[in-house]
matplotlib code that plots the C-alpha trace (Angstrom):
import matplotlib.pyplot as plt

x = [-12.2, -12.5, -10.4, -7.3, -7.3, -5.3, -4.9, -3.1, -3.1, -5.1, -4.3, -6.8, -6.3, -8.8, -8.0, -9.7, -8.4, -8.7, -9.7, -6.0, -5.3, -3.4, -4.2, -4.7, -4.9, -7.6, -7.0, -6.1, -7.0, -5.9, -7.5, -6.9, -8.6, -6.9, -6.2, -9.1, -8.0, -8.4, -8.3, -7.7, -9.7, -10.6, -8.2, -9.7, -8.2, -10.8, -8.9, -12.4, -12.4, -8.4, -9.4, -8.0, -10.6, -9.6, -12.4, -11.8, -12.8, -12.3, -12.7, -13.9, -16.8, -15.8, -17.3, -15.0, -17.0, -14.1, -11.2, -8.6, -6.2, -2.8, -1.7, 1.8, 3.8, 7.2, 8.9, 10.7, 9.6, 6.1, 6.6, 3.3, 1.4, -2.4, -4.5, -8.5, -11.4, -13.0, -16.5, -19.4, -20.9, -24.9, -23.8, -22.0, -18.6, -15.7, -14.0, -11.4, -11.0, -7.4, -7.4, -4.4, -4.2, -3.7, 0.1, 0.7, 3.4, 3.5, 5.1, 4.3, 1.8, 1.8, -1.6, -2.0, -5.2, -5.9, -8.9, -10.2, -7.5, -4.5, -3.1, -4.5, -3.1, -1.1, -1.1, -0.1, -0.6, 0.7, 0.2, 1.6, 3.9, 3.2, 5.4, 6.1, 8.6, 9.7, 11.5, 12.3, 12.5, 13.2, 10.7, 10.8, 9.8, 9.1, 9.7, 11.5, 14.7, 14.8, 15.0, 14.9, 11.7, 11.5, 9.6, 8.7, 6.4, 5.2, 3.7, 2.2, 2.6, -0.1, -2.8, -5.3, -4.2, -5.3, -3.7, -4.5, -1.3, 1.8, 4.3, 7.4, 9.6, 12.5, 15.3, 18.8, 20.9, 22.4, 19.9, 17.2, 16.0, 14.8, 12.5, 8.9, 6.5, 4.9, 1.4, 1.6, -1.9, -2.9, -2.3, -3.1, -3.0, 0.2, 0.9, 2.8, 4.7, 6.7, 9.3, 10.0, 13.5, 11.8, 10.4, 14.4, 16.0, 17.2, 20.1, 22.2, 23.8, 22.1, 18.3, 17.3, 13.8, 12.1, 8.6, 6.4, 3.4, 0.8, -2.2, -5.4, -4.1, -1.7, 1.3, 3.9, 6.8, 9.7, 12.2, 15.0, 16.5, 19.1, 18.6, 21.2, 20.0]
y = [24.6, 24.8, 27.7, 25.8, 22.4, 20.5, 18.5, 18.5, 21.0, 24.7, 27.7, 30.4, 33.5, 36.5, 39.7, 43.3, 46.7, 49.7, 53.3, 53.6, 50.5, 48.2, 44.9, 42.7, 39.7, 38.1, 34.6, 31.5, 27.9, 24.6, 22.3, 19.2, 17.7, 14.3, 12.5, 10.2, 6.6, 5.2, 1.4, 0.4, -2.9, -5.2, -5.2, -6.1, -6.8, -7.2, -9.0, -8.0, -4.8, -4.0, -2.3, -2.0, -1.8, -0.2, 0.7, 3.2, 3.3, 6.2, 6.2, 9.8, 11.5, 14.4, 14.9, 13.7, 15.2, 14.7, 12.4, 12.3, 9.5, 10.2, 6.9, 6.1, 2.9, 2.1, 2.7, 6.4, 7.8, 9.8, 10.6, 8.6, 9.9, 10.5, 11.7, 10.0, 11.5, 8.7, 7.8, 6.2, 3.1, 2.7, 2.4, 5.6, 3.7, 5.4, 3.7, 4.2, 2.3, 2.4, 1.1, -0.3, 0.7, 3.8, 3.1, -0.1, -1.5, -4.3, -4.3, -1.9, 0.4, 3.6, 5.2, 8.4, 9.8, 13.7, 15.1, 18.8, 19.1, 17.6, 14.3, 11.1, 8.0, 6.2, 2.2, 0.0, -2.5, -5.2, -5.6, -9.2, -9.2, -10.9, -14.3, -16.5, -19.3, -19.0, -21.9, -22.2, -25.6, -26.2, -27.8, -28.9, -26.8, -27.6, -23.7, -23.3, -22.6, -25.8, -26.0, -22.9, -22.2, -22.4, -22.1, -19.7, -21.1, -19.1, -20.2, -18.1, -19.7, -17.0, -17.1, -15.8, -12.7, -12.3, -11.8, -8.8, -9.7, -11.4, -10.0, -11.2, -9.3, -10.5, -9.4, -10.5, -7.5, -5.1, -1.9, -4.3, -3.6, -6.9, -6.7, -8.3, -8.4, -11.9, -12.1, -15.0, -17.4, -19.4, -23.5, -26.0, -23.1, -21.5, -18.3, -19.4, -17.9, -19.8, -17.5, -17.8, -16.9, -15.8, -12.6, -12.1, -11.9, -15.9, -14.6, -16.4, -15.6, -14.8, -13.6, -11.9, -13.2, -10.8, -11.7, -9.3, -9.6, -7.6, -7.9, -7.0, -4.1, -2.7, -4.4, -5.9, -8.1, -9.1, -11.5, -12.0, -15.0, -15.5, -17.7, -19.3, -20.1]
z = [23.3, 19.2, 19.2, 20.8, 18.9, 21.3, 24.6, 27.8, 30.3, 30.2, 32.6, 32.9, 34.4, 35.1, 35.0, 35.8, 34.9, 35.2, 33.5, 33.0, 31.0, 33.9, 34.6, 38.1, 38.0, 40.2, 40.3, 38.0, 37.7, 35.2, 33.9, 31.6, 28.6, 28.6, 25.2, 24.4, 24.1, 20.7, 19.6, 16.6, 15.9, 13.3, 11.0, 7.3, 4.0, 1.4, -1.7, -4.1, -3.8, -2.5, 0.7, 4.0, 6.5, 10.1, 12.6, 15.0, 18.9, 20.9, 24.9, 25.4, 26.3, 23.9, 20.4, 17.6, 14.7, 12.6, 12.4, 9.5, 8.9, 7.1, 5.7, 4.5, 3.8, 5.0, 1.6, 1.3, 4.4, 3.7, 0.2, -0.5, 2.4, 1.7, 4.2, 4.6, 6.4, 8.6, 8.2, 10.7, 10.4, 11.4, 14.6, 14.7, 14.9, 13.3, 10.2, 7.2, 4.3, 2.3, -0.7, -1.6, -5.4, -3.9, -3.1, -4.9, -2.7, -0.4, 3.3, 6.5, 6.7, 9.2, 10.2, 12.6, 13.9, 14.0, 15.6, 16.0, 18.6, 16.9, 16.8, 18.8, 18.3, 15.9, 14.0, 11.8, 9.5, 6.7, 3.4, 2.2, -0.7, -4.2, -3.6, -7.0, -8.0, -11.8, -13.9, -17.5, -19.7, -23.1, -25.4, -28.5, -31.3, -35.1, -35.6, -39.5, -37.4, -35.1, -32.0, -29.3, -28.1, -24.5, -21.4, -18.2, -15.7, -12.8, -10.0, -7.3, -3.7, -2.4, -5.2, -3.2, -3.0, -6.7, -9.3, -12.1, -15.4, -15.2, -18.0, -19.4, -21.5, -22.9, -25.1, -26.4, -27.3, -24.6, -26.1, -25.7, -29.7, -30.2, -26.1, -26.6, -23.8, -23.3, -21.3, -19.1, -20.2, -17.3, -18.3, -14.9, -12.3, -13.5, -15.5, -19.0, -21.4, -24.6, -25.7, -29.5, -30.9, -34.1, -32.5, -31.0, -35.0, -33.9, -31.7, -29.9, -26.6, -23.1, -23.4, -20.4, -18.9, -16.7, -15.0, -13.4, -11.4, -10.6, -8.3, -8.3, -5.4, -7.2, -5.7, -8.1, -7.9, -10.1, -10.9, -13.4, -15.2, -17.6, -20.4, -23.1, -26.5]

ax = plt.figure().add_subplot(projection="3d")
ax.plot(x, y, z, "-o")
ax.set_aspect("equal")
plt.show()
């Protein structure tokens, strides 16, 4: 059956012929080779090491020597579709791991299974999203120029996902020539910057606060804030 690589229904026929080249046809039968049932079980996001563990049970008495597993997310249709080979545990139990630095985006995740014999069965699964609250305050600053420092506080409201940099850049002109990125230092259990006007030339007007966030997988977030100095 290697040599046809897919399910569903077979028709055989068996010819003779003769010295002159035509065919009879002496009988036919059909058979099927049903689709094996797969389940998709135990579902496991590992935050230290990023990975998406999916194991893999298929209710056939057929030999599934090899089982691939294209992987895509949600985002742009399958422009980020990467295809893993599955791999057995001690017990002989099929698995996949997908780590999630591969894609670096949070949301719904679509799996398909392809044997020798084409496609099997189909999942999916969720990555949660980076998820932060961001406020800015003024404090005061003994800075040769007075007043104006102020600052960002982030606070993650799902922290243990893990959290790899939060950035900040910031800038005050409309070509951004005077942008600095800030790294967010961790004070009390929240990521803080102080931004300085000194490294913006002391301008006044709006100075546009981005914050970004990466995790450990990959994933990032953002948010922007408007701030008038």
């Amino acid at each position: 059956m290697k040599n046809h690589k897919s399910f569903g229904k077979y028709i055989v026929h068996v010819y003779s012929f003769d010295i002159k080249g035509r065919g009879t046809c002496l009988f036919g039968k059909d058979f099927t080779i049903d689709l094996p049932l797969v389940e998709f079980s135990n579902f496991n996001y590992d935050s230290s090491t990023n990975v998406m563990d999916l194991e893999i049970k298929f209710n056939t008495s057929l030999d599934i020597s090899k089982v691939e597993m294209p992987t895509w997310s949600s985002n742009n249709g399958q422009d980020d579709i990467i295809w893993y080979n599955a791999k057995k545990d001690i017990n002989s139990v099929p698995y996949f791991d997908v780590p999630v630095s591969d894609f670096k985006v949070s949301g719904n995740y679509y799996v398909d299974s392809y044997g020798s014999k084409g496609w099997i069965e189909g999942t999916t699964f969720d990555i949660s999203p980076i998820e932060f609250n961001t406020s800015i305050t003024d404090i005061d600053s003994t800075d040769e120029a007075g007043d104006g420092i102020y600052k960002v506080t982030i606070n993650m409201i799902n922290p243990n996902l893990g959290i790899s940099k939060v950035q900040v850049p910031v800038w005050s002109t409309s070509n951004q020539s005077d942008i600095k990125w800030y790294n967010a230092t961790l004070e009390n259990g929240s990521y803080v910057v102080y931004v300085n006007p000194k490294y913006h030339k002391y301008n006044s007007g709006n100075y546009h606060t981005h914050v970004y966030v990466t995790g450990k997988n990959g994933v990032s977030a953002a948010v922007a804030k408007e701030v008038v100095l």
